[in-house]
C-alpha positions in Angstrom: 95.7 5.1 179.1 93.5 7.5 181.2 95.0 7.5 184.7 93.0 7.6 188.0 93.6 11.1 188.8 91.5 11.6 185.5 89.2 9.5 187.4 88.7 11.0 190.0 88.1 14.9 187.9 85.9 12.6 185.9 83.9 11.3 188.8 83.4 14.7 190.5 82.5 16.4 187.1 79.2 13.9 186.8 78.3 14.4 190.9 74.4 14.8 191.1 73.8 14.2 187.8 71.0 11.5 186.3 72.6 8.3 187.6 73.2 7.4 183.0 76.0 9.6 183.5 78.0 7.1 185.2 78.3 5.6 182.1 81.3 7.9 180.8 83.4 6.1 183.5 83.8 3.2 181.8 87.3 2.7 180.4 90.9 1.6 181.4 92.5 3.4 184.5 95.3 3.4 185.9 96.3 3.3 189.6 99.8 3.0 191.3 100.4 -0.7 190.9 97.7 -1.7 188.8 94.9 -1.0 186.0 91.0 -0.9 186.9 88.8 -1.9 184.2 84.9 -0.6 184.5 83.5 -3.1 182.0 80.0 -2.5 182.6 78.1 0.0 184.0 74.5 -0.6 185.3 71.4 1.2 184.4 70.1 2.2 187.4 70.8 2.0 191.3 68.1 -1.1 191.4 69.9 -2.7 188.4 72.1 -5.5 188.6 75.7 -3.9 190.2 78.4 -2.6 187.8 81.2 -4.8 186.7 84.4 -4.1 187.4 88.2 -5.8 187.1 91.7 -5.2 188.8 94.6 -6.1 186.4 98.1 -6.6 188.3 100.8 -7.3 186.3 102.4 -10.5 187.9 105.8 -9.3 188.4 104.1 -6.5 190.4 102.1 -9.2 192.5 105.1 -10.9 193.3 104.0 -14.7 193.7 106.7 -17.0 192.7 106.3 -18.8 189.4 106.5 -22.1 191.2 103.3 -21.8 192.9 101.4 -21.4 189.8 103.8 -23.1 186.8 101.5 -26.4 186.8 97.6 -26.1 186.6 96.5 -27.8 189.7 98.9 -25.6 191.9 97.2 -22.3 189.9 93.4 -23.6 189.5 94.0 -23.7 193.7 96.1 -20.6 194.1 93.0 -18.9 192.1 90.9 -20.3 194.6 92.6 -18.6 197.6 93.5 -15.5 196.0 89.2 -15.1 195.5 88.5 -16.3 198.7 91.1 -13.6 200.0 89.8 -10.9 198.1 86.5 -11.7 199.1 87.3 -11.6 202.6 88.9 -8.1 202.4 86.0 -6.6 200.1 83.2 -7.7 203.0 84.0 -5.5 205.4 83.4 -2.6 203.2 80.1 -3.8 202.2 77.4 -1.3 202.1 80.0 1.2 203.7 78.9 3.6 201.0 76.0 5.0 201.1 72.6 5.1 198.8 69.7 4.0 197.3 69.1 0.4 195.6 72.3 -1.7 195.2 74.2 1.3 196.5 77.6 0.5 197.8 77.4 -3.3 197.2 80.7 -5.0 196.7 81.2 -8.7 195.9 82.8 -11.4 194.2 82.4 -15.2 193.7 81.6 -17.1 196.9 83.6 -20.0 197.2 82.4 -23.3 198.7 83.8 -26.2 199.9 85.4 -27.3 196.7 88.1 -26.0 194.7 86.8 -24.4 191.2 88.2 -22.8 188.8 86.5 -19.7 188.2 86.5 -16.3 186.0 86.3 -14.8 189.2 90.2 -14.7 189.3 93.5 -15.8 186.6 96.5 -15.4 186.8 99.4 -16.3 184.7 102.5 -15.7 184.0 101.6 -12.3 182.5 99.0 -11.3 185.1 96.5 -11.8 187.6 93.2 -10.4 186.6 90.1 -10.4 189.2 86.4 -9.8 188.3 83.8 -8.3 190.8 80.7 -6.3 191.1 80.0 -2.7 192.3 76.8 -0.8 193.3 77.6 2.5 192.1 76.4 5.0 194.9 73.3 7.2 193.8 70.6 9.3 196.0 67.5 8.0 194.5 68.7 8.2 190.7 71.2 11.0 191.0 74.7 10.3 191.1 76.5 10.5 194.3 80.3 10.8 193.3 82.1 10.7 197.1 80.7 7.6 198.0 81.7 5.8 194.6 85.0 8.0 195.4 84.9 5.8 198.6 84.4 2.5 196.6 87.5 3.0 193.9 90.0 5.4 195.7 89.8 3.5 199.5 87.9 0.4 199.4 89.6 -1.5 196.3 92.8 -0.4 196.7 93.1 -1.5 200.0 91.5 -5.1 199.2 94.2 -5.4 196.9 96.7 -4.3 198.6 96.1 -6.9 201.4 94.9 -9.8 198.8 96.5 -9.9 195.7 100.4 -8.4 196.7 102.6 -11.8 197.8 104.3 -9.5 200.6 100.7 -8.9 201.9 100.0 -12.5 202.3 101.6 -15.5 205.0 104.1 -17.0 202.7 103.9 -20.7 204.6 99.8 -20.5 204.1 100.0 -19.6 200.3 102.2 -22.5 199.8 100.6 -25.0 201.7 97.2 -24.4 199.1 99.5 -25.3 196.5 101.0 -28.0 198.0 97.5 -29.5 199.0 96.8 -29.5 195.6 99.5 -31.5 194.5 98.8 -34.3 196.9 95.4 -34.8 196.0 96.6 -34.8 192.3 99.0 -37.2 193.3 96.5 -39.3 195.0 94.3 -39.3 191.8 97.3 -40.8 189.8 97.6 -43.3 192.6 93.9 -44.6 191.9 94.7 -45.5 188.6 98.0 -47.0 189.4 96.8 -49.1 192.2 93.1 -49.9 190.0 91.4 -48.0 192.3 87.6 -46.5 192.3 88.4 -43.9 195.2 89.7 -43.3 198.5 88.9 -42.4 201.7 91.6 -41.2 204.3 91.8 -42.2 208.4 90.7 -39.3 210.1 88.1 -37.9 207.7 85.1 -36.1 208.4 82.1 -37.0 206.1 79.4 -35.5 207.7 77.9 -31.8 207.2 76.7 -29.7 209.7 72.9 -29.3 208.2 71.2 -30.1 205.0 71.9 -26.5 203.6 75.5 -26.5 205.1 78.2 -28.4 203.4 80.6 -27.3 206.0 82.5 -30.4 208.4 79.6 -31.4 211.7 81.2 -30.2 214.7 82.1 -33.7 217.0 81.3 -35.9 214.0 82.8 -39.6 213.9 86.1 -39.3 212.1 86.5 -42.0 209.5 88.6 -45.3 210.1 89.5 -47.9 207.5 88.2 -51.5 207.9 91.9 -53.0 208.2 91.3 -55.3 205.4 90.6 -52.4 202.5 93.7 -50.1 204.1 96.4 -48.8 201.8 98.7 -46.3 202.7 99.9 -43.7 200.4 103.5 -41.7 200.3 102.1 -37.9 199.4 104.7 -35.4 198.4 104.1 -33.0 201.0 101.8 -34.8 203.3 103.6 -37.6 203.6 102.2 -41.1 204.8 98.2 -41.4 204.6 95.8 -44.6 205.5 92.8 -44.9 204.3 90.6 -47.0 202.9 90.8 -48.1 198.9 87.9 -48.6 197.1 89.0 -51.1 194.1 87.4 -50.8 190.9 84.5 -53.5 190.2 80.9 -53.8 192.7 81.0 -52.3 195.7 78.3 -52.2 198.0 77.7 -49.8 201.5 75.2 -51.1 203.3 74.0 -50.5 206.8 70.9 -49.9 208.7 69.0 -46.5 208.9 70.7 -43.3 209.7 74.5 -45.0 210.0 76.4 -43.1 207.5 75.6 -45.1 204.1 74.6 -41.7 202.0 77.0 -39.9 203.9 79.8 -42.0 202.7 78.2 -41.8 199.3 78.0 -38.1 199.4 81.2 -37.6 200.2 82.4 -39.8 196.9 80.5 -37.6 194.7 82.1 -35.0 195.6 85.5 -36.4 195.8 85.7 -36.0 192.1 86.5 -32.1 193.2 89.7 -31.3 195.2 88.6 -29.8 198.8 89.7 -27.0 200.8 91.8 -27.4 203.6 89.3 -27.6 207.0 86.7 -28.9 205.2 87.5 -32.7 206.5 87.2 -34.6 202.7 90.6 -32.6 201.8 91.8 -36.5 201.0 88.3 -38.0 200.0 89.4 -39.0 196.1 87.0 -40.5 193.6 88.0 -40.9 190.0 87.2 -37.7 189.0 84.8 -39.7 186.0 82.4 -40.9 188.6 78.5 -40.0 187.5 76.0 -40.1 190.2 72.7 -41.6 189.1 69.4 -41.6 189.7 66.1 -42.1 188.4 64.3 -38.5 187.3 60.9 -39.1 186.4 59.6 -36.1 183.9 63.0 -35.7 182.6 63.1 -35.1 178.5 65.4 -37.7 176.7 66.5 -37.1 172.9 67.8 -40.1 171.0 69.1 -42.2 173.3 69.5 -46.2 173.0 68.2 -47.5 176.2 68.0 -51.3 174.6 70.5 -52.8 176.8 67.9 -52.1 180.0 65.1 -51.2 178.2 63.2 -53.2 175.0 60.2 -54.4 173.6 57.8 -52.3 175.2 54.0 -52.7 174.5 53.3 -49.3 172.7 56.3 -50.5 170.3 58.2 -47.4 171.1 61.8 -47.4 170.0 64.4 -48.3 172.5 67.5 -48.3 170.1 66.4 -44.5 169.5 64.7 -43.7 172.2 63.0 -40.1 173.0 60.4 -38.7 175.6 59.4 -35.5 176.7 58.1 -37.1 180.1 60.7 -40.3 181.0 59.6 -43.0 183.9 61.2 -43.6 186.5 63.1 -46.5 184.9 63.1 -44.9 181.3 65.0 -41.8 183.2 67.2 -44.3 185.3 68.5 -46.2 182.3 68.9 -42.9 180.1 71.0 -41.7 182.9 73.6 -44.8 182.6 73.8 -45.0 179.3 74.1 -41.7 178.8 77.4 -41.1 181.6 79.0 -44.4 179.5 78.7 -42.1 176.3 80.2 -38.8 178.4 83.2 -41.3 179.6 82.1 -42.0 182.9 84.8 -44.6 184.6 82.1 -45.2 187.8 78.9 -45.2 188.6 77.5 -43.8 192.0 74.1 -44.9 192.9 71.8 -45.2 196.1 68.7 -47.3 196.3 67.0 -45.2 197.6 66.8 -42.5 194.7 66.1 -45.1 192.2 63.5 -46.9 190.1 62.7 -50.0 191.8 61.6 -52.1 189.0 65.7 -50.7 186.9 67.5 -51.7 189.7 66.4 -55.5 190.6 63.3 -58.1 190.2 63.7 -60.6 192.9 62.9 -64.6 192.5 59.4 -64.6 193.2 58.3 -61.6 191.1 60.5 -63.3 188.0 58.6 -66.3 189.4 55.3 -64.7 188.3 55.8 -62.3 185.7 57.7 -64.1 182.6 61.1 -62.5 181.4 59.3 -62.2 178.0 56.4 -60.3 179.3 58.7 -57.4 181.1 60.4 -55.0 178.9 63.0 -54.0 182.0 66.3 -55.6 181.9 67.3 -54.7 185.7 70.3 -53.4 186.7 71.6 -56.1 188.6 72.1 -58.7 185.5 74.4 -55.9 184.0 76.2 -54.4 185.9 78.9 -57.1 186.5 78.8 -57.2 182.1 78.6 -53.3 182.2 82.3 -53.3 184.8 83.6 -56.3 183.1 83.3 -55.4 179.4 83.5 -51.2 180.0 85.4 -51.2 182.5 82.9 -48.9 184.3 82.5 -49.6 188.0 79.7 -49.3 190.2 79.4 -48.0 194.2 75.9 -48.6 195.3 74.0 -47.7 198.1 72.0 -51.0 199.3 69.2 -50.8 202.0 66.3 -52.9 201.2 67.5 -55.8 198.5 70.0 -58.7 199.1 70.7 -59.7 195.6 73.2 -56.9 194.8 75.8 -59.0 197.5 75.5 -62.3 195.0 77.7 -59.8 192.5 79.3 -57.9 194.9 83.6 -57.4 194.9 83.4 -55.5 198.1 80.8 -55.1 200.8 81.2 -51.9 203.2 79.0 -52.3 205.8 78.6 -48.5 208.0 77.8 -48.8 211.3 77.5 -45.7 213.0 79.5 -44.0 210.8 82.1 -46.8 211.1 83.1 -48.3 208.1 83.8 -52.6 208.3 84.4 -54.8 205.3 82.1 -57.9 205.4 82.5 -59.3 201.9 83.6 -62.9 203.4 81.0 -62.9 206.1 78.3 -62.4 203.4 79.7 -64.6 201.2 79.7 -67.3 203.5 75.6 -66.5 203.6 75.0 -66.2 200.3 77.0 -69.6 199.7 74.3 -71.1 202.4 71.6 -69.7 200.5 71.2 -73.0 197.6 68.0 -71.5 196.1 68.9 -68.1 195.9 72.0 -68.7 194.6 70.7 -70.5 192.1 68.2 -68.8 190.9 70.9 -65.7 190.3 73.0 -68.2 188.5 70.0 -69.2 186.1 69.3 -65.3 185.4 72.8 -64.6 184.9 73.4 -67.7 182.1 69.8 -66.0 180.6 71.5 -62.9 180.3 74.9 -62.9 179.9 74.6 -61.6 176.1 72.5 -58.8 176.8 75.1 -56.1 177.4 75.4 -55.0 173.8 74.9 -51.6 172.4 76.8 -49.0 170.4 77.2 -45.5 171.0 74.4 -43.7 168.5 75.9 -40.3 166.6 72.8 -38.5 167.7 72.5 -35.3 165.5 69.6 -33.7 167.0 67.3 -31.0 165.1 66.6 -27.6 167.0 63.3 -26.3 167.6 62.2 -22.9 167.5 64.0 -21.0 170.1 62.9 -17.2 171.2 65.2 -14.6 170.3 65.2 -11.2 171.2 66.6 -8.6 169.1 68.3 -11.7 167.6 69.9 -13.0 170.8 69.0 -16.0 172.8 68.2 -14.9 176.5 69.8 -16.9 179.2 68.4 -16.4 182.6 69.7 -18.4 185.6 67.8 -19.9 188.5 70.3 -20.9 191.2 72.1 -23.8 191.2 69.5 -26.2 189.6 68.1 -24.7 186.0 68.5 -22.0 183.7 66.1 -21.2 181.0 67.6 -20.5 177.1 64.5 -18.1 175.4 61.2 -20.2 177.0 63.1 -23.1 176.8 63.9 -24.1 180.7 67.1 -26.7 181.7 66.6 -28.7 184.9 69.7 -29.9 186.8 68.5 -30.2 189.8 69.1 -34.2 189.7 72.6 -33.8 188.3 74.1 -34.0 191.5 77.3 -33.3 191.2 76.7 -30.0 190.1 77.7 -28.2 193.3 78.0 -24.3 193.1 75.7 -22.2 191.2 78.3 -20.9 188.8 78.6 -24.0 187.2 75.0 -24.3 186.1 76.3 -20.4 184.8 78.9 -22.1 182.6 77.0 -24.9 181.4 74.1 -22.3 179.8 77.1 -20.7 178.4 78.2 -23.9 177.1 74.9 -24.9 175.5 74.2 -21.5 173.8 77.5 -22.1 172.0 76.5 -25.4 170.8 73.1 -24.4 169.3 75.1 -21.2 168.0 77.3 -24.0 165.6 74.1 -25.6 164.8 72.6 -22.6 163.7 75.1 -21.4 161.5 74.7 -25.4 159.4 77.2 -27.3 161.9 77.0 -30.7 160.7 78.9 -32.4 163.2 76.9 -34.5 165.8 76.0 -33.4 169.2 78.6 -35.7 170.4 81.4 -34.3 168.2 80.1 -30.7 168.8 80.5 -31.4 172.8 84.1 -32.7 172.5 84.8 -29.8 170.8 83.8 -27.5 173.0 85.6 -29.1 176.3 88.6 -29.5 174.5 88.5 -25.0 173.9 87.2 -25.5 177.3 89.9 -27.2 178.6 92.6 -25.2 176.5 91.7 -21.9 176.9 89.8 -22.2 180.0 85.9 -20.3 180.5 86.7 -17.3 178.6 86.6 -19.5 175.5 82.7 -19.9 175.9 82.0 -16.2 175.8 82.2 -13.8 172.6 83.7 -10.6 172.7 85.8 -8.8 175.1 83.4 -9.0 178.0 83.6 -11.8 180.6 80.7 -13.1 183.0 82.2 -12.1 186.2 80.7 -15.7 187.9 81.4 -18.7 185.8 82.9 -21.8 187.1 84.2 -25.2 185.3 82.4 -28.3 185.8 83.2 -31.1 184.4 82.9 -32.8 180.8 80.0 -35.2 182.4 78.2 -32.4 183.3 78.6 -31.2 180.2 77.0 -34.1 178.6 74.5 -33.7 181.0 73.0 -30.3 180.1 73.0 -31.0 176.6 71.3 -33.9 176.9 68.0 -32.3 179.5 67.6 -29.6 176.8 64.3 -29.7 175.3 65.1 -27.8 172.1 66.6 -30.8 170.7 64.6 -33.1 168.7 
């Protein structure tokens, strides 16, 4: 292997030379105490930045086994080591000097939740971490002493101070891991105890802006309403309260502005683990939960909607149901049906980002439009089936309607972000309430067959996608769509999609599954997305990428987001 005094004679041989020379750099070398990949170098100073990796062998980095031997400890070990490095590497950002992307230096930036990323592995073999360069130029000629800068000072510093285990504060390192094992521990706990999620005393659920997921400074801390408190025996936390959310209805409720989407919010996220600071650290939702919506415009491909959704007046199929411009209640029940078939064990839902007409008809309106005469089966008359025969349970967001509390297991009521338990008290009305009651009852007898559908093999065909030099393009748009040739993915409505990285993955993911298809894969979509997450989940991101070189910013979502790329791509017919 080429060493990095070879480098660095290298480097100075191609000073002031047309900024293509750099390209001879690219290789294996090797430093005192670890190798430095060059994997790609850019075109031009304007390009995107070069990309580069550090490989440290792990006995050389010096982190116990321990702290990485199970896969929630490492996945969060990752996460600090790249929030580490990152630290280090900004303060010698744009120390050397140029034109363009000149002495740019950067890696994945972390949010809020834990990921795991191909920012940074480690194993027991190694810890390997992937960032980006701006290679120095003046103009388009090279300028060798500042990339000198960059590889012999910068770096080796960075690593030095973030990836040695002498470097770092012992107690901190092990505290991530040991975060992480409580919150796995309390996700084991929700299935013991037949929970939906949980919400610890103490917690901070509100954000400091719209475009900041960081904790509000002076925000109401989160109580339990003493009826729905459980306390939990953590390995390293020790005793928590909070409040358990059990599986079946639940309902938040609350006037205007008190903390019913904020509560919400913070259990769709909950299916991630949190960093310490960040005030949902022990916010846990089964990590299954789907948030849903309606979408209007949406494309749906094959997708039996029947069990909401039938006899409509065009005669349009329902049972195989496909649309390259869904309603709002053709999107909304596509949505459900479609998080059942990904595995979804809860749905997440707020009124107020739904179809009207999906989510309820009240007595009046059934009053004067005939059951026969509307093709909408509404929510509410199967979602008790959907929990009791699926097992699937719903957390809804109510604001405007009262029917939801006649099937309602628990009833959260948030009152300036203070959370109270009123299931009795509105029982006690809706048990007053003869004629409402009773109409619900009639409704329910009239439809308590409905909630029958099997899961349809879809197998899809592909249109014509646009190749160049026979590759498919992918380019990204931030965190809500990616296009695949002219062919454009929206996920802005896929909620739960919470760092840009992901949406990186997931057009990773989808080029591999119209790759198989291409090559006369016979398998259904289904069977060809099952596949995939299980390589995903064995071999981690690298298993979506052919040949040696690795997308320096990739992160894993999760198997219902997945699902939920495949199924907004319009190629599919």
């Amino acid at each position: 292997m080429n060493t990095s005094v070879q480098l660095e004679q290298q480097l100075m041989n191609i000073h002031r030379k047309s900024y293509p020379a750099y390209k001879s750099l690219a290789g294996s070398w090797q430093f005192p105490g670890y190798i430095l990949h060059i994997d790609h170098v850019q075109g031009d100073p304007f390009a995107g930045p070069s990309k580069l990796s550090v490989e440290i062998a792990s006995k050389t980095a010096g982190f116990p086994e321990e702290l990485y031997n199970r896969k929630d400890k490492r996945i969060a070990l990752q996460d600090y080591l790249t929030r580490e490095f990152g630290r280090q590497i900004s303060a010698y950002m744009f120390q050397a000097k140029g034109s363009g992307k000149s002495g740019l230096i950067s890696i994945s930036r972390c949010g809020q939740q834990v990921l795991e990323r191909t920012a940074l592995e480690m194993n027991e073999r190694r810890i390997l971490v992937r960032f980006e360069v701006g290679f120095p130029a003046n103009g388009r000629t090279i300028n060798a002493p500042e990339l000198k800068k960059i590889l012999f000072d910068y770096i080796p510093q960075c690593v030095k101070k973030a990836l040695y285990y002498k470097s770092l504060n012992s107690q901190t390192v092990r505290k991530v891991t040991e975060l992480a094992q409580d919150q796995t521990y309390i996700r084991e706990e929700l299935k013991k105890r037949n929970l939906a999620a949980f919400v610890a005393n103490g917690s901070i659920l509100p954000r400091e802006s719209g475009v900041s997921d960081k904790p509000m400074k002076k925000a109401v801390v989160f109580e339990s309403p003493e009826s729905m408190e459980i306390e939990l025996d953590l390995p390293y936390r020790g005793k928590v309260r909070g409040m358990g959310i059990p599986r079946g209805i639940t309902l938040i409720v609350g006037g205007g502005y008190h903390g019913k989407s904020t509560l919400l919010k913070a259990l769709e996220l909950g299916v991630y683990n949190h960093i310490a600071g960040d005030g949902r650290e022990y916010v846990i939702t089964d990590d299954t939960a789907m948030k849903i919506r309606a979408e209007d415009g949406r494309a749906v491909s094959h997708v039996n909607i029947s069990p909401f959704i039938n006899h409509l007046p065009n005669g349009k199929d329902t049972v195989d149901f496909s649309t390259e411009d869904a309603s709002g209640s053709t999107s909304q029940a596509a949505n459900v049906v479609e998080a059942v078939e990904a595995g979804a064990g809860a749905l997440l839902i707020d009124e107020d980002t739904s179809a009207t007409n999906f989510m309820v008809r009240d007595a009046l309106m059934q009053s004067v439009i005939a059951r026969e005469q509307e093709p909408i089966t509404p929510f509410i008359e199967q979602a008790r089936k959907l929990y009791e025969e699926k097992g699937i349970s719903v957390i809804l967001v109510a604001g405007s309607s009262g029917a939801y509390f006649y099937i309602a297991d628990k009833i959260i009521q948030m009152d300036t972000y203070r959370a109270k338990d009123i299931t009795e008290q509105v029982r006690t009305i809706c048990s007053q309430n003869a004629k409402e009651q009773s109409f619900m009852e009639m409704h329910r007898k009239e439809t308590e067959n409905t909630l029958k559908w099997e899961k349809m093999s879809r197998h899809p065909r592909l249109g014509k996608i646009e190749k160049k030099h026979g590759q498919i393009k992918i380019k990204q748009f931030g965190k809500d769509s990616f296009s695949l040739g002219k062919d454009t993915v929206e996920l802005k409505y896929v909620e739960q999609i919470t760092d840009g990285e992901q949406t990186a993955a997931l057009s990773y993911a989808l080029k591999n599954v119209i790759d198989k298809m291409e090559t006369g894969n016979k398998k259904s979509l289904e069977e060809l997305a099952e596949e995939l997450w299980s390589e995903m989940e064995k071999k981690g991101l690298v298993s979506l990428v052919k040949g040696s070189y690795v997308p320096v910013s990739l992160a894993m979502a999760r198997k219902q987001e997945l699902y939920a790329c495949l199924n907004r791509y319009r190629g599919f017919h």
